[in-house]
N, C-alpha and C positions, 0 to 999 in steps of 0.2 A: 763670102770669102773664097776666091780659088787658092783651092790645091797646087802647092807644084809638081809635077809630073814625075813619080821616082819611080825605080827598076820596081818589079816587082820579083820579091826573093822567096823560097820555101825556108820559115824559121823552125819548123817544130819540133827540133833540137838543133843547139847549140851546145858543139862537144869544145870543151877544155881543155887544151895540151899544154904544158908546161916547154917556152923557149930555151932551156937549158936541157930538154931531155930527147935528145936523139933517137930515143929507142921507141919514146910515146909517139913521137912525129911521125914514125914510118910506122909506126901499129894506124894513126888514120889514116895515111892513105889508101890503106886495104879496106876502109870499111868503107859502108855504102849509106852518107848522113847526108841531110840537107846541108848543114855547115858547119865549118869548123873554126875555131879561133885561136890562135899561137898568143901563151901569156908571156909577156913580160914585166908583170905587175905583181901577186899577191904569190903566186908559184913560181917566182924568182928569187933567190938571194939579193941581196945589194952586189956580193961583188963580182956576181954572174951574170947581172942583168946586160952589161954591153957584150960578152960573148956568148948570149941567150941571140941579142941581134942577127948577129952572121949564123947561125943555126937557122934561124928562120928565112931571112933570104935566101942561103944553099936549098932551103926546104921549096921555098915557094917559086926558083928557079929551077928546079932539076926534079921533083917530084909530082907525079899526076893525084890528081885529089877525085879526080873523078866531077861531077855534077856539083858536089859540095863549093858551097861560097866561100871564101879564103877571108881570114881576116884576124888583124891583129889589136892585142889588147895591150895599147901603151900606159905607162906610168903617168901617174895623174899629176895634171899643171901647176902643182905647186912642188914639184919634185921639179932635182936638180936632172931628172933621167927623160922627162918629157919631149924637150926639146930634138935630144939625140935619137930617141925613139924614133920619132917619128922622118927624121932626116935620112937616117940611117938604112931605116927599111922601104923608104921610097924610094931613093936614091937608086938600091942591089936590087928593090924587084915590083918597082912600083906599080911594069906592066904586068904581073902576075897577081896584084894583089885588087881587092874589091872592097875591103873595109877596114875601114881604123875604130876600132871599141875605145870612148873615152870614159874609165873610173873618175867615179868620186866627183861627179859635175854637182856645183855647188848653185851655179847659175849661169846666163847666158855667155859671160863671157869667156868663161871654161870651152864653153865651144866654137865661140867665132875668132880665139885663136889658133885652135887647129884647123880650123877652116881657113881663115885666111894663108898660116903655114903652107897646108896644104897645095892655096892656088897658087901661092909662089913656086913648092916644087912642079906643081903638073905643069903651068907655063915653060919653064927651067926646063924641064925636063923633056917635053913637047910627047905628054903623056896621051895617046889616043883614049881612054876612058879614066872619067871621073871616078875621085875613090869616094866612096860615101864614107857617112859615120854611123854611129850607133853611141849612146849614151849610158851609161850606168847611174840609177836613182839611187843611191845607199847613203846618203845624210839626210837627217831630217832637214836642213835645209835645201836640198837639191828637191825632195818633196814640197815642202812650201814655194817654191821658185818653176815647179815644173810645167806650166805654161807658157813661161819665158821662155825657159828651155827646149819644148816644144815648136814653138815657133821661129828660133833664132836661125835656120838658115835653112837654105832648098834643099842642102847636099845632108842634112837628119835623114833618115833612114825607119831609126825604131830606139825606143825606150827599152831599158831593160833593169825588173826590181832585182838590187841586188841586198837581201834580207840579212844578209852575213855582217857588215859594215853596218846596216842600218839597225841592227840590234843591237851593235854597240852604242850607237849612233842616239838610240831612242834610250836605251836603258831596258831592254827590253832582255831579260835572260833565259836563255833558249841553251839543253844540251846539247843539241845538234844545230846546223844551219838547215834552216829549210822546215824543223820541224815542228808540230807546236807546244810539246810537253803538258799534255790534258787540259791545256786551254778547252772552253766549250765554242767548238766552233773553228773558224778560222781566223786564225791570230790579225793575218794578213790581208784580210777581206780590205778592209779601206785602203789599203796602201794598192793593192793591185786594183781595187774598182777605180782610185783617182788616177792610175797611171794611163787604166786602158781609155779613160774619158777622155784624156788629155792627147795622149795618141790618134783616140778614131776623131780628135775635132781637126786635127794637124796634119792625117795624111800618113799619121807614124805606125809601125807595129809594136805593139805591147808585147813583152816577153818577160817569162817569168823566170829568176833566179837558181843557184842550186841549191839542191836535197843532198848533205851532206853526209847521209846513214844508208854506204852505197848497198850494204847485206839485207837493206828493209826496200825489198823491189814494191810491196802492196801499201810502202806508207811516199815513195816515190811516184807510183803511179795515184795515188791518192791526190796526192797535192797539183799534179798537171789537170787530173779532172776539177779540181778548183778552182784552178789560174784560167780552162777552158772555159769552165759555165761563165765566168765573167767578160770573155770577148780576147780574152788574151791568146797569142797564136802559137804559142811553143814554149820550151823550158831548154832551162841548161842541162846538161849532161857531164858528171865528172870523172866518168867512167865509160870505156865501153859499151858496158851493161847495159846502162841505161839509155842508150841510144833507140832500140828497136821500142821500148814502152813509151818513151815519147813521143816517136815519129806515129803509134799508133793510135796513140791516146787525142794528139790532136788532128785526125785526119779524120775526114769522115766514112762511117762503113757502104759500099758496094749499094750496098741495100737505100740507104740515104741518098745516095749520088742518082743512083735510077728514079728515084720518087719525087726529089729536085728538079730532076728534067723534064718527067712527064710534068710535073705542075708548070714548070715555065711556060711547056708548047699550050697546053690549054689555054694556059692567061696569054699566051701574046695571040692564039686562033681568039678566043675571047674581043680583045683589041681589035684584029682585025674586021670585027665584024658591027664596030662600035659599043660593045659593052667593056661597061667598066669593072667585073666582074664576074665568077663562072664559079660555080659548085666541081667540088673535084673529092671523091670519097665521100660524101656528106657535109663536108665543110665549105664555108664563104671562104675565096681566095681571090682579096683585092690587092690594089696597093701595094696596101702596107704593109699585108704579109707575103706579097711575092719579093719585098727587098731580101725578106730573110731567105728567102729559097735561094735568092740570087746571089748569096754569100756562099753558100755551097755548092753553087755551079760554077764559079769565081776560085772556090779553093782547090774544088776537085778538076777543075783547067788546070790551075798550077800545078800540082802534083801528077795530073797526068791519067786520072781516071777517067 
């Protein structure tokens, strides 16, 4: 199966701003995040959400965000507010924007109609770049269906568990979002292990949802080393705060990035000399284990190490 060819983006947070709130919008332009997202969905009123809109166009026209990917979280396609969402904020700042976050996908067709929307406005519009998307998993049926979902068009981007919704979703009661109240283990193992499968078979990035107990920094940095050991590339952010422990948490340290590299050059001097193999520290480094090296030389390009 080929891949289709997508941008490739740094997720290892995703910060949060609420489209109605003026004051949060220009607190991130000053900070220095992989990406940010302007809501108009679960951090809007209903009767704020269309003048949440023109806030975030003024935002995403007249405001510098720095490096951070721009992107917006519309009201989910069964809302009467979807439609406009998405018209609205293509329309004031389509060339400043890079992604559309669609809530509450239930199944493929949740997405091939903001896709198809979409290519109406980019055509319409004679937008020189494509807006991707990104998907939010938080029903158990958007779970059962996420391989459809997965697959349903080139302009996906990256999955994202959103554990808030999907706790209601399951039946699952949690005091917090995000945390697992003395569960032994982690509440969330299969729902992030099936999402990141489904992701790395499709081309997608896995991303993991928010940690709603913003005063517990060691039970937030906790849960991002969980969502990381299973292949997943970043977390939400619902705070400032929380922005530097994720973008830490999931990057690799200095020390890994130099140890990555010397193993490449040996296995590809290796290669060159026709083996298929080469001892590096005391250890066999074929293959299969120079893919994994080759993900950390792949991440730490992107980031810039």
């Amino acid at each position: 199966m080929t891949k289709p060819v997508r941008p490739k983006r740094l997720r290892r947070c995703q910060l949060s701003v609420p489209g109605s709130s003026e004051k949060m919008i220009a607190k991130a332009a000053t900070l220095d995040l992989d990406y940010v997202f302007f809501d108009l969905e679960d951090a809007v009123a209903p009767d704020q959400k269309k003048a949440a809109r023109g806030n975030i166009v003024k935002a995403l026209n007249t405001m510098k965000f720095g490096r951070a990917v721009r992107c917006v979280r519309i009201n989910d396609t069964a809302t009467r507010f979807c439609y406009g969402d998405i018209i609205d904020v293509v329309q004031g700042a389509g060339e400043n924007l890079d992604l559309i976050m669609i809530p509450k996908v239930l199944d493929a067709d949740d997405v091939l109609f903001v896709d198809k929307l979409l290519s109406q406005l980019e055509k319409d519009l004679v937008l020189k770049n494509r807006i991707g998307l990104e998907c939010l998993i938080e029903e158990v049926e958007g779970m059962m269906n996420i391989e459809r979902i997965a697959s349903s068009t080139p302009r996906l981007e990256a999955l994202i568990f959103g554990m808030g919704d999907y706790s209601a979703s399951q039946g699952v009661s949690v005091k917090a979002i995000g945390s697992t109240d003395g569960y032994p283990g982690d509440i969330w193992h299969y729902q992030r292990h099936r999402l990141a499968i489904a992701c790395k078979s499709f081309g997608l990035d896995p991303v993991d949802g928010p940690y709603a107990d913003i005063q517990n920094a060691d039970g937030y940095r906790e849960e991002c080393r969980r969502a990381m050991a299973l292949g997943l590339v970043g977390k939400w952010a619902l705070h400032p705060s929380q922005v530097f422990i994720s973008q830490e948490v999931f990057s690799p340290t200095q020390d890994e990035v130099n140890r990555a590299r010397a193993v490449k050059a040996a296995f590809d001097d290796a290669l060159s000399k026709g083996l298929g193999a080469v001892m590096y520290e005391g250890k066999m480094i074929d293959i299969a284990s120079i893919r994994i090296v080759n993900n950390v030389v792949d991440r730490a390009n992107l980031i810039g190490m």
